[in-house]
N, C-alpha and C positions, 0 to 999 in steps of 0.2 A: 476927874480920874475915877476907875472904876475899880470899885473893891467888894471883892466878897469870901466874907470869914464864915468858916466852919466851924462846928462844936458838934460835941455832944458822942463823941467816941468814946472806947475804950475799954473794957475785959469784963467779959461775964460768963456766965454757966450757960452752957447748953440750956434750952425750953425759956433761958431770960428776954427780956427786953432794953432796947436800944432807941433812942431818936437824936436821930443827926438836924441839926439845922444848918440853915445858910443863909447870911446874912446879906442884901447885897445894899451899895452907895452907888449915888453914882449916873443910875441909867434908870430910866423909865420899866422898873419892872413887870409893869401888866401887860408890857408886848413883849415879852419874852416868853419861850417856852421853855421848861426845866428837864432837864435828864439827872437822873443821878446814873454813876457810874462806880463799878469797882474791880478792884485789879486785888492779884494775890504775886506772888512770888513763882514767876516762870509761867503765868498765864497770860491770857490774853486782856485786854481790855475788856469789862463786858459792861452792858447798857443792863442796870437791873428795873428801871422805873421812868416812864416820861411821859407828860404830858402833850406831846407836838402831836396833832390831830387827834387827842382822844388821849385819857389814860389807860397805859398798857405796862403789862408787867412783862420781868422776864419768870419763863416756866417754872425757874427754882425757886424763886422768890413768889409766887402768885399765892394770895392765902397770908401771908403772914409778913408782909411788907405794904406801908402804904403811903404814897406820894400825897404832899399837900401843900398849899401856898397861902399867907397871910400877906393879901395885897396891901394893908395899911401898916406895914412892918417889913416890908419887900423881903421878905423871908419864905423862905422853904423850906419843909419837912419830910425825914422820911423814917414814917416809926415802924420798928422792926421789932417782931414779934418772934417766938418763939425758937429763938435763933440757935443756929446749928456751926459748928465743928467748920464746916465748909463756907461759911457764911465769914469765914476771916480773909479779912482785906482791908486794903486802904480804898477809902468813900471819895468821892469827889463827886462836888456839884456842878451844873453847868448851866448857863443859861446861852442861847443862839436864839437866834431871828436873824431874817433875811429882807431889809429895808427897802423902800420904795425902789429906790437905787440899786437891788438885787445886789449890796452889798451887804456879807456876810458878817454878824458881830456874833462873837463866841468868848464866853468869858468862864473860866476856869476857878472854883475853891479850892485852896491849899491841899486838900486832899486831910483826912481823918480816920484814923488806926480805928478798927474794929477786930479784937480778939477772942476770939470763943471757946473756950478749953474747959476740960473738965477739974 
């Protein structure tokens, strides 16, 4: 069975920092590729960070967010710098690969409160 727990959210100042991990069981994490994602309240989904062909950011986050993976701890990170007002949302991690069998596995973290208020 496949499991992957979150940490590492939760309320800070404006200019603080933040690092989310993700924990995964379960599944062969070195053939996966990671996305983190995050959502606000009446927005859309947005991809802020992934490694599937290359690490790319999203624009807002470029500079002060950074994706990472600890293959012998099947873990991912994403530490977040100098964090802004806008930067509150719930985190989710994600891990997808596309198998020999061009069958699709996509597995979702609980999702992690990120609040940044003055």
């Amino acid at each position: 069975q496949v499991h992957l727990v979150e940490s590492g959210g939760g309320s800070v100042q404006p200019g603080e920092s933040l690092r989310l991990s993700c924990t995964s069981s379960g599944i062969n994490f070195r053939s996966f590729a990671i996305n983190w994602y995050r959502q606000s309240p009446g927005k859309e989904r947005e991809l802020v960070a992934t490694t599937n062909g290359g690490i790319n950011y999203a624009d807002s986050v470029k500079g002060r967010f950074q994706i990472s993976r600890n293959e012998a701890e099947s873990t991912t990170y994403l530490q977040m710098n100098s964090l802004r007002p806008e930067d509150t949302a719930l985190y989710y991690c994600n891990l997808e690969k596309v198998g020999w069998n061009r069958e699709v596995y996509d597995y979702w973290g609980q999702g992690n409160q990120v609040s940044v208020t003055s």
